[in-house]
C-alpha positions as CSV (number, residue, x, y, z in Angstrom):
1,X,-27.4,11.0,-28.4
2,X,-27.8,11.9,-32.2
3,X,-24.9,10.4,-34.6
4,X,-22.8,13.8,-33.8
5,X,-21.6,14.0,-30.2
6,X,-20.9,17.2,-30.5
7,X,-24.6,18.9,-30.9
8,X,-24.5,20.2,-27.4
9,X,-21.1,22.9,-27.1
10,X,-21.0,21.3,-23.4
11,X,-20.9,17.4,-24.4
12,X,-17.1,16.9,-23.1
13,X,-15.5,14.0,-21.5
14,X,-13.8,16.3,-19.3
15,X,-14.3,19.0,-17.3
16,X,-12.3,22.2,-17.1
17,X,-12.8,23.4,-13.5
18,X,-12.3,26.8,-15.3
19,X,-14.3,29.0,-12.6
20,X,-12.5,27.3,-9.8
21,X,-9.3,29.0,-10.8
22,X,-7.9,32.2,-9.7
23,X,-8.6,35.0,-12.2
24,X,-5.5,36.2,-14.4
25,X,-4.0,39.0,-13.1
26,X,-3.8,42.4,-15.5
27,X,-1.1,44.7,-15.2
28,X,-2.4,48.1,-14.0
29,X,-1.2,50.5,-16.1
30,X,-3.5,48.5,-19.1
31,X,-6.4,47.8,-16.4
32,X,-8.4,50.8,-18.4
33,X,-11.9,50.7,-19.8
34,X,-11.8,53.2,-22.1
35,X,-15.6,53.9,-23.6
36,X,-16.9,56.4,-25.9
37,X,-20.4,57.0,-26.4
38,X,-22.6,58.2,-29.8
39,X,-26.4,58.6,-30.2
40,X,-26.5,57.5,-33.9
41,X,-29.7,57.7,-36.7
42,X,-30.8,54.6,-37.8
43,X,-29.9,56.4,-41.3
44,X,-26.2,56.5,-40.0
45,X,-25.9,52.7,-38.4
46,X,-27.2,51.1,-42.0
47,X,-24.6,53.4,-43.7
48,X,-22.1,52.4,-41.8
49,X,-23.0,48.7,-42.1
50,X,-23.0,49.1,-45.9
51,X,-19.8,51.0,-45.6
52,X,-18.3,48.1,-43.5
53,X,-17.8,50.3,-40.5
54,X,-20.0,47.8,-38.6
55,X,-19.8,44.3,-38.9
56,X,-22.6,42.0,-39.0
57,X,-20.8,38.6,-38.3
58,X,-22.0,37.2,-41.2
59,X,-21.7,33.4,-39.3
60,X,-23.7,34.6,-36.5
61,X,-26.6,36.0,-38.9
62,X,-26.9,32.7,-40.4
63,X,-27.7,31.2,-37.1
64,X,-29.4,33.3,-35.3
65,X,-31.9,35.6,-36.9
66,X,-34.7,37.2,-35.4
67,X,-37.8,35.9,-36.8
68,X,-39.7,38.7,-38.5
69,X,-42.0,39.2,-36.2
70,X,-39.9,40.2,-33.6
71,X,-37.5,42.3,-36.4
72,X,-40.8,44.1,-37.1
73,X,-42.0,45.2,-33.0
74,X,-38.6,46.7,-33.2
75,X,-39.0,48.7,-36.2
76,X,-42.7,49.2,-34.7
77,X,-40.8,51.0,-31.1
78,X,-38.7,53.3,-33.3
79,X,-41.5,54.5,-35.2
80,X,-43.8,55.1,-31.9
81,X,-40.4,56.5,-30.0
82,X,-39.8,54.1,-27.6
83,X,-36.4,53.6,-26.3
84,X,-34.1,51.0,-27.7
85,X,-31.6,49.5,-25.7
86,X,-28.2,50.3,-25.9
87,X,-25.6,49.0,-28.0
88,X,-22.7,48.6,-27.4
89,X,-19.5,47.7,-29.7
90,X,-15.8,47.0,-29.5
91,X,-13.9,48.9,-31.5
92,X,-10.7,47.4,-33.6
93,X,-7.0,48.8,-34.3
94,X,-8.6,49.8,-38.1
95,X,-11.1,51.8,-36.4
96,X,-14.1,49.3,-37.2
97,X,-16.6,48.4,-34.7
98,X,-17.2,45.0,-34.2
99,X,-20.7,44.2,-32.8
100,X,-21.1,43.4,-28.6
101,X,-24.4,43.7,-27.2
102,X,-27.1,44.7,-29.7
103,X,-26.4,42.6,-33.1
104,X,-29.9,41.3,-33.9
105,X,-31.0,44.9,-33.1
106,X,-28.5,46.4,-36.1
107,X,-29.4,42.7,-38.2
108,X,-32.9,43.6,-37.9
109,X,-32.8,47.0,-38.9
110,X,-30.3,46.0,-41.9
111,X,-32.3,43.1,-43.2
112,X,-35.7,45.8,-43.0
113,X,-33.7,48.4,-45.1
114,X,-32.7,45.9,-47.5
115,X,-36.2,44.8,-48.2
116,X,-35.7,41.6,-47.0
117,X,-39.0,41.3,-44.8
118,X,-42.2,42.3,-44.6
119,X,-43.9,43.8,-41.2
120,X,-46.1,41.1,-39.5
121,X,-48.2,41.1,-36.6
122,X,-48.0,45.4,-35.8
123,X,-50.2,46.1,-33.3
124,X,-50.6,49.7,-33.1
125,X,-49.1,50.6,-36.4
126,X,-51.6,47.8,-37.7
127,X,-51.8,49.3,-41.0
128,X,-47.9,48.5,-42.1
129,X,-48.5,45.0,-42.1
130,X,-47.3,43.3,-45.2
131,X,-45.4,46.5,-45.9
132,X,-41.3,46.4,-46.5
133,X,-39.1,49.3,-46.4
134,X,-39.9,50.1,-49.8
135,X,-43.4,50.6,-49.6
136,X,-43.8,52.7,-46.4
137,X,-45.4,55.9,-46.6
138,X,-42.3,58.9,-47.3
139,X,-43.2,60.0,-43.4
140,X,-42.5,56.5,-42.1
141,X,-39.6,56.6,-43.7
142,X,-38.0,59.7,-42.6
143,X,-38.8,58.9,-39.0
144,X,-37.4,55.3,-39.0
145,X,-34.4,56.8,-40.6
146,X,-34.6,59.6,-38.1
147,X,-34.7,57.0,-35.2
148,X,-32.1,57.0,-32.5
149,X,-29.2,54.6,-30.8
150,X,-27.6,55.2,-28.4
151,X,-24.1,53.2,-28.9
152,X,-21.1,52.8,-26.4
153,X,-17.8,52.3,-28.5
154,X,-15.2,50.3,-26.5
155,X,-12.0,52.2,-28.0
156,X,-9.0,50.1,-29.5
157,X,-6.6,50.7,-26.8
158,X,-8.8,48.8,-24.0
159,X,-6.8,45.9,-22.6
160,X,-7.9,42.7,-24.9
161,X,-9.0,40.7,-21.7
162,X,-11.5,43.8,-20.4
163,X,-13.0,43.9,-23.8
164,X,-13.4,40.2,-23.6
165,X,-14.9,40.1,-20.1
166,X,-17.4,43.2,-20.7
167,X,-18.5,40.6,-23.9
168,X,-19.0,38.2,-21.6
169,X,-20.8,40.7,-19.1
170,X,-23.4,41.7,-21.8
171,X,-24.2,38.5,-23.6
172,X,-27.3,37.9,-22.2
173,X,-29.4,37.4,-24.9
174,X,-31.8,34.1,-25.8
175,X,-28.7,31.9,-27.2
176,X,-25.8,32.4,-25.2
177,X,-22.6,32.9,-27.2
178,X,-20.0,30.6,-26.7
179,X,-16.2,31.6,-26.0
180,X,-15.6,31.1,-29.5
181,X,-18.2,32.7,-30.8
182,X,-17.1,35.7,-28.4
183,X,-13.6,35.3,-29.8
184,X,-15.2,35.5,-33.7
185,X,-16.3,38.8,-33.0
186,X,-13.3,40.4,-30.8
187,X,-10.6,39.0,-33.0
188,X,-11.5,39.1,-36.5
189,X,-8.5,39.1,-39.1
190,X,-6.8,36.7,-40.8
191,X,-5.5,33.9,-38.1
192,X,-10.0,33.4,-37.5
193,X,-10.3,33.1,-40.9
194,X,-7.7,30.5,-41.1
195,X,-9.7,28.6,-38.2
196,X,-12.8,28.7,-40.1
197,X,-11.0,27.4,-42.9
198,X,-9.2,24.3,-41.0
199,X,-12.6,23.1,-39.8
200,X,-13.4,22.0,-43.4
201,X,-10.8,19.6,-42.9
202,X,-12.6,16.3,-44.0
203,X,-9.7,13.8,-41.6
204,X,-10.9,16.8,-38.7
205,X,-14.6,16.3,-39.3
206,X,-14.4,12.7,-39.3
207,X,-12.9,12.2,-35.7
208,X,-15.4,14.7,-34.4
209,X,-18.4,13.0,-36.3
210,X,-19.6,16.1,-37.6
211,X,-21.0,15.7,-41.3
212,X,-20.8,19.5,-42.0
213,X,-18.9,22.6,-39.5
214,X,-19.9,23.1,-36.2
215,X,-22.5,25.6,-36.1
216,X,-21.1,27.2,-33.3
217,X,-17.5,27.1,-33.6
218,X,-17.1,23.9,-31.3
219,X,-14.3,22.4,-33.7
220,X,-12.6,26.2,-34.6
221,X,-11.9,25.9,-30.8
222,X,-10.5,22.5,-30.8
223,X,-7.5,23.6,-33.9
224,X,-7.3,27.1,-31.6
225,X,-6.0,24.7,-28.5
226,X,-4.0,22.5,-30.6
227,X,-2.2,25.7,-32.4
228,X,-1.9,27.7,-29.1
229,X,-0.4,24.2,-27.1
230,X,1.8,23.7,-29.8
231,X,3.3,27.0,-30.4
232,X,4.2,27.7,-26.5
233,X,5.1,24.7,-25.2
234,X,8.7,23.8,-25.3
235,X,10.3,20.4,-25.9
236,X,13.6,21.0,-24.1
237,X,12.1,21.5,-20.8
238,X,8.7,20.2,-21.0
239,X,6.9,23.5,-19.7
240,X,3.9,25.4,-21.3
241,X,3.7,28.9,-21.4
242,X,0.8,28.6,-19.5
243,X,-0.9,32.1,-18.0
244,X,-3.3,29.6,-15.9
245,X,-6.7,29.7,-17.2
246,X,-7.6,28.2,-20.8
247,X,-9.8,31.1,-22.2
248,X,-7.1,33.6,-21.2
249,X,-4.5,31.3,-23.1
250,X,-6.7,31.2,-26.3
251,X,-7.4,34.8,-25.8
252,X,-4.0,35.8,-25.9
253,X,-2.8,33.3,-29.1
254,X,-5.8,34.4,-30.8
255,X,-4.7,38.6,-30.0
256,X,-1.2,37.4,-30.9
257,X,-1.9,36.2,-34.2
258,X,-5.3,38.0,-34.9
259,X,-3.4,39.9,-38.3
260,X,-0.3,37.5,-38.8
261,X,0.9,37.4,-41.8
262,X,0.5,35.5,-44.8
263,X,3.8,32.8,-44.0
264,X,2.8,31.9,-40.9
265,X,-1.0,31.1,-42.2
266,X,1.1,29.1,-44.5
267,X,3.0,27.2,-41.4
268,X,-0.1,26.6,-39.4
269,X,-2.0,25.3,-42.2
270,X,1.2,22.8,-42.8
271,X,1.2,21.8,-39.4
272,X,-2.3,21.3,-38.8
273,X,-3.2,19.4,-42.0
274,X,0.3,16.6,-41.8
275,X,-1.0,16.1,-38.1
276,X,-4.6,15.5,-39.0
277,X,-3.1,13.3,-41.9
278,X,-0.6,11.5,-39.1
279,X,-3.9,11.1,-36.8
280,X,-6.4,9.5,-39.1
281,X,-4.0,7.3,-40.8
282,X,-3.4,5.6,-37.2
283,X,-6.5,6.0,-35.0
284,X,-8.9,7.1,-37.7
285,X,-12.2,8.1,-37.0
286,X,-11.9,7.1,-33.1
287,X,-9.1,9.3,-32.6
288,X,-10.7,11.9,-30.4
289,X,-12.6,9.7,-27.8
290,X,-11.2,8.2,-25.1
291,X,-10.2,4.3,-25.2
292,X,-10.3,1.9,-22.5
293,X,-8.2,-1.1,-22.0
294,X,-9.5,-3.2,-24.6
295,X,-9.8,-0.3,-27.4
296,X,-13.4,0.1,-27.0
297,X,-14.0,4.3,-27.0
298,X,-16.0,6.2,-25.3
299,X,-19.0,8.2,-26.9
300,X,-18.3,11.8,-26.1
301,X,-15.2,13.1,-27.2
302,X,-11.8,14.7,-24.8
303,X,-10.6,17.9,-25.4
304,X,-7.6,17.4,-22.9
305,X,-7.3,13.9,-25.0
306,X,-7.5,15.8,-28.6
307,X,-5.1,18.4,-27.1
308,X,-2.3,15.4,-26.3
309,X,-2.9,13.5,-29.6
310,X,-2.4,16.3,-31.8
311,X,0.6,17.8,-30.1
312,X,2.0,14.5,-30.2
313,X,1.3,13.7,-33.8
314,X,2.3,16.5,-35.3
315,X,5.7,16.3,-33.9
316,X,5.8,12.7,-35.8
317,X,6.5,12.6,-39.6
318,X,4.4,10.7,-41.9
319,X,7.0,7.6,-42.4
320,X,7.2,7.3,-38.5
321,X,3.1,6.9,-38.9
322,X,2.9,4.2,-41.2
323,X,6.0,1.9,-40.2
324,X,4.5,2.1,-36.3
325,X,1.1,2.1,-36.5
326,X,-0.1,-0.6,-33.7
327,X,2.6,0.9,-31.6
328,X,1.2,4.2,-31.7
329,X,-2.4,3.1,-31.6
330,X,-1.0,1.1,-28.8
331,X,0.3,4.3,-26.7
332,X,-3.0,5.9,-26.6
333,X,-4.7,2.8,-25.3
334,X,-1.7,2.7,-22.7
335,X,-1.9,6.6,-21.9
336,X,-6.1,6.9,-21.2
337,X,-5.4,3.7,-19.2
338,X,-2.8,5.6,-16.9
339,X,-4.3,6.8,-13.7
340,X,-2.4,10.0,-13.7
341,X,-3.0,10.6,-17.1
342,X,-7.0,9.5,-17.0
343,X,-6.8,12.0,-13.8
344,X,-5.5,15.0,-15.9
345,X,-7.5,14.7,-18.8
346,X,-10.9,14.6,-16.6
347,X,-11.0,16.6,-13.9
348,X,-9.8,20.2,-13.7
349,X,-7.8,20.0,-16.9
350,X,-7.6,24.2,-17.3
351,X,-5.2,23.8,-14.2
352,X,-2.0,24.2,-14.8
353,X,-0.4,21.0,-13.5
354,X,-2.7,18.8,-15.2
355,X,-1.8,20.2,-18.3
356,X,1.6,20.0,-18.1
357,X,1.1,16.2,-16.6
358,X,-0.8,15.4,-19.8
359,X,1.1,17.1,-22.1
360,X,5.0,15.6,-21.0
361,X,3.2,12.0,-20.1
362,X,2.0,11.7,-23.6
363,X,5.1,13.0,-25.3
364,X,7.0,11.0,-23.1
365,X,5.3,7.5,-24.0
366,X,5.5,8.6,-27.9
367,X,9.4,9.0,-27.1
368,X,8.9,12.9,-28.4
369,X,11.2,13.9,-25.8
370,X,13.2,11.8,-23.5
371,X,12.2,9.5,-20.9
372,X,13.5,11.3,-17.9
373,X,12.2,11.9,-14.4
374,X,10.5,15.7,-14.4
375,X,9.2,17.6,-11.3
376,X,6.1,18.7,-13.3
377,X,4.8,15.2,-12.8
């Protein structure tokens, strides 16, 4: 294990049991897949990127670019005629299409138009090697411009799960997105910009042991759960709005809040910032991994354990931190050391009654709410 535990997007110390659950049910009169299709020129697709029509996920082209000499077999097939996959692309309520199936495809053919390679390694067009878009012969050019896609638009007005599930249908390609990485190219706008922005947070980057962001969006996810807990559950009775599966939960916050506006970016930033604060000032860098009875901490980090401690934190003000610091450094010890607790936060924690178990025993023990007997538990 390198210094970060978090290189692998699977290195949990829990495990969600997310496939064992029963799928969420969609209303029927939304339950619509509604597709359009285009045969576009290559000529159209980079004027459309340029014209910001299409989005190239600018985080996703930093980590995943086809090496240039696959870029160039595909610019190779279009001149020779061969048949290009499909793309396919999601389209948003601004009318923008935001990249499914097909993104190093358009990448590729972007990057070539912008001179930003040169061909390498043609085998029947042999004598374009070394050549960029520039310097191809005028009749290369017109019939690489000429080229066609063929590109199924998923229209705006498709229920938000479908588009989400057909995402996960199609991503088949070398590196596997991620949910959030699936969620950075469905819900763009200014709540995933926020979450980008919280993950620079340098309290946040110390408890995950992470020198610079998560490459793949492993720690957006983490201040996605913490918001999305936060902002359904309610303290009077101790219940989640909950819709029973995790990615469906996220899915729908992230839907929710996808264009909020500019005070409520304002609010979550607040609230996510005085509870990182409240964190590192009591369990600092440790805060994330699991304890056992004689504060030694585990190596891998919890995401049912971050989940409790920042719900619980950032319901805590910052002179409650510093006058009961060994209390509250205490409760977690005394919490992970709780079999009913330990249970919820390790096995099966998407399911809806470990959740809620988790969630009221640790607000519970930090006296957020009262001490009373609840039949969630």
């Amino acid at each position: 294990m390198s210094e970060s535990y978090l290189d692998d997007v699977n290195d949990y110390d829990d495990q969600t049991g997310e496939d064992e659950l029963e799928p969420v049910e969609i209303p029927k009169e939304v339950r619509n897949l509604r597709t359009q299709s285009y045969d576009k020129s290559v000529r159209d697709l980079v004027a459309m990127i340029d014209d910001g029509d299409i989005d190239l996920d600018p985080d996703y082209q930093r980590n995943y670019l086809w090496e240039n000499k696959k870029a160039s077999l595909l610019i190779e097939s279009i001149l020779l005629n061969i048949p290009i996959p499909v793309v396919y692309v999601a389209e948003n309520d601004d009318a923008e299409w935001n990249v499914i199936d097909g993104l190093q495809r358009l990448n590729s053919l972007y990057r070539f138009f912008k001179n930003d390679f040169k061909l390498s390694r043609l085998e029947v067009l042999s004598e374009l090697n070394g050549l960029t878009y520039h310097n191809l012969p005028p009749k290369a050019k017109r019939m690489l411009g000429n080229g066609m896609f063929r590109v199924v638009v998923l229209l705006a007005e498709t229920h938000p799960e479908i588009k989400y599930d057909v995402f996960m249908r199609l991503n088949t390609g070398s590196v596997r997105l991620n949910e959030q990485e699936l969620r950075n190219c469905l819900y763009r706008g200014a709540f995933n910009d926020f979450l980008k922005e919280c993950r620079f947070n340098e309290k946040f980057l110390s408890c995950l042991k992470l020198k610079e962001t998560h490459k793949r969006f492993v720690d957006a996810e983490l201040v996605l759960r913490f918001l999305a807990i936060r902002e359904n559950y309610d303290l009077t009775t101790c219940k989640l709005n909950y819709p029973g599966r995790m990615k469906t939960f996220l899915n729908m916050f992230m839907a929710k809040h996808q264009n909020a506006e500019p005070e409520k970016m304002v609010e979550f930033a607040r609230v996510f910032e005085s509870c990182m604060d409240n964190i590192y000032n009591v369990l600092g860098d440790t805060a994330f991994r699991r304890p056992d009875r004689d504060g030694n901490h585990e190596t891998r980090i919890n995401r049912s354990l971050i989940d409790v401690i920042m719900l619980c934190f950032s319901h805590l003000t910052a002179e409650q931190c510093e006058q009961n610091k060994d209390l509250y450094a205490t409760h977690v010890i005394e919490l992970c050391n709780n079999d009913s607790f330990l249970d919820a936060i390790t096995y099966g924690t998407a399911d809806s009654k470990r959740i809620a178990t988790r969630l009221e025993l640790g607000l519970k023990t930090f006296g957020i709410v009262d001490d009373e007997p609840n039949s969630q538990i």
